[in-house]
N, C-alpha and C positions, 0 to 999 in steps of 0.2 A: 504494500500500500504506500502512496506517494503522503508525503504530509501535506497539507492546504493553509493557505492563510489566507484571511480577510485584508480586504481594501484596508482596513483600519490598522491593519499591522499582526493583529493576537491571530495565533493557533488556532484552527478551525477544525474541525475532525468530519470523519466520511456519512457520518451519520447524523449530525449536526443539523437542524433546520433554523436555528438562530446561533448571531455569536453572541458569547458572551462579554465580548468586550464594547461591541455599537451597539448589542441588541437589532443588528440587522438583519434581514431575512435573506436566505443562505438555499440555493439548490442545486441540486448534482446536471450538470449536465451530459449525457452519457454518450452525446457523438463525439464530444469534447474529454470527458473523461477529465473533467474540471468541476472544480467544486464553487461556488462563484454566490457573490453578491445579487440576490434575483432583480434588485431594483438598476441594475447597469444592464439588465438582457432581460430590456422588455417586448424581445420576439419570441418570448417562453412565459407558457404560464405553468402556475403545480398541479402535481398528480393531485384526482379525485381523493386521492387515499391521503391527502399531504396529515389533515387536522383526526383523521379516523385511525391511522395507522402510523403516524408518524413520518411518514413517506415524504423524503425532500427531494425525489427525480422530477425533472422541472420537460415538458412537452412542446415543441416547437407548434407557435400557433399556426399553422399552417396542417396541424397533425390534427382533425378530427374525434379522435380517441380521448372519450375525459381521464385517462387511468395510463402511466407512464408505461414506458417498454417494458418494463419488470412486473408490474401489477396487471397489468392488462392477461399477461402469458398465466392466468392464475384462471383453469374453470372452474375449479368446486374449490366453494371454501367453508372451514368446519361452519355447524349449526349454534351461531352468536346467541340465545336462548341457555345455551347450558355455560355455564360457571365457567368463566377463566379461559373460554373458549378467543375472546376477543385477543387477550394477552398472548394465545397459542399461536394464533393464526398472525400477529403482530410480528412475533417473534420468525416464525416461517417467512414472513415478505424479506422482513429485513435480515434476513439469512441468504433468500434467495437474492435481493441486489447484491449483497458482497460476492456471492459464485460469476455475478455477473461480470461483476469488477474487472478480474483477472481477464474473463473471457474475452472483455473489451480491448483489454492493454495488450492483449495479444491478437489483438482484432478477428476474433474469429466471429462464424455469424451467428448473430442470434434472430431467429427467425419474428418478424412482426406479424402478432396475430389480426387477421383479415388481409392481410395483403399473400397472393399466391404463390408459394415459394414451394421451392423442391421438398424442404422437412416441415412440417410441422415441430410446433411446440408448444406442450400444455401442461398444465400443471393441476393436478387431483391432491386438495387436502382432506384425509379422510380421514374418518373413526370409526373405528370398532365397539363390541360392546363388552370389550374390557376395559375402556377406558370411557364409555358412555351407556350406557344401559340402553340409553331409548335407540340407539343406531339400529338398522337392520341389518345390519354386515356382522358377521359371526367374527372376522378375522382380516384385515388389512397388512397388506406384506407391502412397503417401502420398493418401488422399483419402476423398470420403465419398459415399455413395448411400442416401437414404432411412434416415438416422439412425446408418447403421453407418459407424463412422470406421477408418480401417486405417492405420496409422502404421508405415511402416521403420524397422522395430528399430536397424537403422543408422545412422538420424538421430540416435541418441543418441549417436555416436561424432564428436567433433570434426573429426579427420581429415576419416573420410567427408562429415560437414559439408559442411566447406571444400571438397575438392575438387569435390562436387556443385557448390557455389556459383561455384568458377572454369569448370566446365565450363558451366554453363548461363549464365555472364556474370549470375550476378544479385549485387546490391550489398548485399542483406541474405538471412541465410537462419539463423535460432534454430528451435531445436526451439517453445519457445513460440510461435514466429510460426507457425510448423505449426498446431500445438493452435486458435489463435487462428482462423485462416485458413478451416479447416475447421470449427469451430464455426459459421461466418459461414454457410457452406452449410448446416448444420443449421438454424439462427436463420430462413435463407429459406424454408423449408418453413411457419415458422410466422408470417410475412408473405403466404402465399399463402394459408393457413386462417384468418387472423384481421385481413387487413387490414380496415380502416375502411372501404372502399370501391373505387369503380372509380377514383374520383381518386386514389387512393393509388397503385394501378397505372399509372395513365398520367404520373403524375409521375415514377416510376423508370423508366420506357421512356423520359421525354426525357431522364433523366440518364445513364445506366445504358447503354440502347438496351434491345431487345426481348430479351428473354430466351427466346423461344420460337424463334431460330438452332437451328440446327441442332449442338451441342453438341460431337460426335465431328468432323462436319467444320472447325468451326472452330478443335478444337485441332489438331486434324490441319496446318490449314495455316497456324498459330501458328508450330509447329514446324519446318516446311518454310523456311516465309520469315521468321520473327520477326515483331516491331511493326513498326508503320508510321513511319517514317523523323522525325513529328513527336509522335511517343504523347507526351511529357515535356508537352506543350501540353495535354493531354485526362485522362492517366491517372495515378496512384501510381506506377505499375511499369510496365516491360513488360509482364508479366503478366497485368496488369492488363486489355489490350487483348483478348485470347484471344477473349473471350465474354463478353459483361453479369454471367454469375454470376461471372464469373473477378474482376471490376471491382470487385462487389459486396463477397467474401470478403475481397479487395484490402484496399478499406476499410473495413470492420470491422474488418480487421487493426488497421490504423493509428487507429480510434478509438477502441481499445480500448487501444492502446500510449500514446497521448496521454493519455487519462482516468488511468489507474493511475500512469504516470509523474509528471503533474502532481500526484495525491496525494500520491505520495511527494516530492515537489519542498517541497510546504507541509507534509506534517508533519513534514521537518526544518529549517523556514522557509528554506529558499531560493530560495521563491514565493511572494507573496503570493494567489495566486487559488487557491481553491480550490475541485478541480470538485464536490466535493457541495454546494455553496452558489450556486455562481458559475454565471453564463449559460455555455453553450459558445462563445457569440462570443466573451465576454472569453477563455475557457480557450484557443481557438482560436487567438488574439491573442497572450494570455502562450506559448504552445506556438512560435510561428515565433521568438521572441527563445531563447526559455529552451534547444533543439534547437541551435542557436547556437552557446550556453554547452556543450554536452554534446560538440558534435564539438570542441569545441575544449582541453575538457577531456583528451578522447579522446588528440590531436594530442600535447599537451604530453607526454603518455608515450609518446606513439609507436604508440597502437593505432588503429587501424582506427575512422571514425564511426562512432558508434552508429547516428545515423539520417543516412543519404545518403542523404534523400529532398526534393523540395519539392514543395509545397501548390502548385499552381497553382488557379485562381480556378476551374474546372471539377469539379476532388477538392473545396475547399472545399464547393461545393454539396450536393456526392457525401454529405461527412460530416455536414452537416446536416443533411439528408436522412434519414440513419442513428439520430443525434442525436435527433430530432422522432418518430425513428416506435418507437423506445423509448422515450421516453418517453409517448408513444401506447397503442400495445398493452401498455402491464408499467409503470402508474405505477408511477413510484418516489422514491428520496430525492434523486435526482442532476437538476438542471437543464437542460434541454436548446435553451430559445433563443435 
């Protein structure tokens, strides 16, 4: 994340709809990837959602849409009627702009709903009726098919988090790493429409494996038996092993969590590398020291790694891999060899 300042001089932050040093009104604008004063850019006005959701993405008037490019991509949202449901679904938006963030700075596309594009993209906030009685849904699963992402409203609740996260033994589990995760399986749609080639396919089949398993069976017996006893040698995660797209989503997760984090590491100098400049070797390089510093940071207060994860030489690949083929299909500002 870039830091922002107001016309008036004071620190602004990404989430900000006033500063607090003018008390001036403050909104993102996302073709700009600028956080800006609203009263100097009065050819934007704010999302629907600015005073309901806190939402400071600000719409070119010229754009029809009362609800910014991030809220709008939002079809179902939970049932505002039940307790706490506004605060969930609050928290969901303003998770989904930050996925956005990155997506931006790396200009990839994010699809505008009503206008005819090759992908869709939609967004399903749901509940179940373990986390709502009155829901009709027996069971809501977090995930995506063909552009529609459906997110457990639940996931926004700490608690539920965590104990998702002890029951499944996994070592990291953020609602952004959600958002993150499932983007990645969106992102693959548009690697299979626009790769450069058949070399591009055969290169993720030796990284990756074939993607064309059998999907349901494989998580099927993910579930049953877990990883394989040495997955820490091959993959990210457990998880990671499930199935090639499971691997794939994996790390995009994580190179997405590296690229943003290193940003913010050097725009408050406590990294010299920076990934809009800098190769992703070096970023890669500076990432296993600097990751280091973060759980250890963690430790000294007593909370949980941030990232309990390690790079083996096989992810490394993974993420270059990742690295090369965005910067491939979606030049952009960001360096990737």
């Amino acid at each position: 994340m870039k830091r922002y300042y107001c016309n008036c001089g004071n620190e602004i932050f990404f989430e900000n709809t006033l500063c607090k040093g003018c008390n001036g009104s403050l909104g993102f604008i996302p073709e700009l990837q600028s956080l800006v004063r609203h009263e100097f850019y009065d050819n934007y006005r704010p999302c629907q959602h600015r005073t309901l959701l806190n939402c400071n993405w600000l719409i070119k008037n010229t754009d029809m849409n009362p609800q910014c490019l991030s809220c709008r991509l939002t079809r179902t949202i939970p049932n505002l009627s039940i307790n706490h449901n506004l605060q969930r679904w609050s928290k969901l938006e303003a998770t989904k702009r930050r996925t956005f963030y990155m997506l931006l700075r790396l200009q990839l596309p994010i699809p505008n709903r009503g206008i005819q594009q090759e992908q869709m993209l939609l967004f399903d906030f749901l509940e179940d009726k373990r986390s709502n009685r009155f829901s009709k849904l027996d069971m809501v699963f977090t995930g995506h098919a063909s552009g529609l992402i459906t997110i457990n409203v639940a996931e926004a609740d700490d608690s539920y988090r965590s104990a998702a996260q002890q029951k499944m033994q996994e070592a990291y589990r953020t609602l952004l790493g959600h958002f993150r995760h499932e983007m990645g399986h969106f992102y693959w749609l548009h690697f299979q429409n626009n790769s450069t080639g058949k070399a591009d396919l055969d290169h993720f089949r030796q990284l990756f494996g074939d993607e064309r398993q059998d999907y349901q069976a494989n998580l099927k017996y993910f579930y049953r038996h877990g990883a394989p006893c040495n997955w820490q040698d091959h993959y990210i995660s457990a998880y990671a092993s499930a199935h090639p797209l499971e691997d794939w989503a994996e790390c995009w997760t994580h190179y997405l969590h590296i690229i943003e984090t290193l940003e913010t590491a050097a725009a408050f100098g406590l990294s010299t590398t920076d990934p809009t400049t800098d190769s992703f070797t070096d970023c890669l390089a500076v990432w296993m020291q600097f990751s280091v510093v973060l759980n250890s940071l963690n430790r000294s207060m007593g909370i949980s790694d941030p990232y309990p994860f390690v790079i083996n030489t096989t992810v490394e690949n993974k993420l270059h891999f990742i690295a090369d083929w965005i910067k491939k299909a979606f030049p952009n500002k960001l360096s990737s060899n």
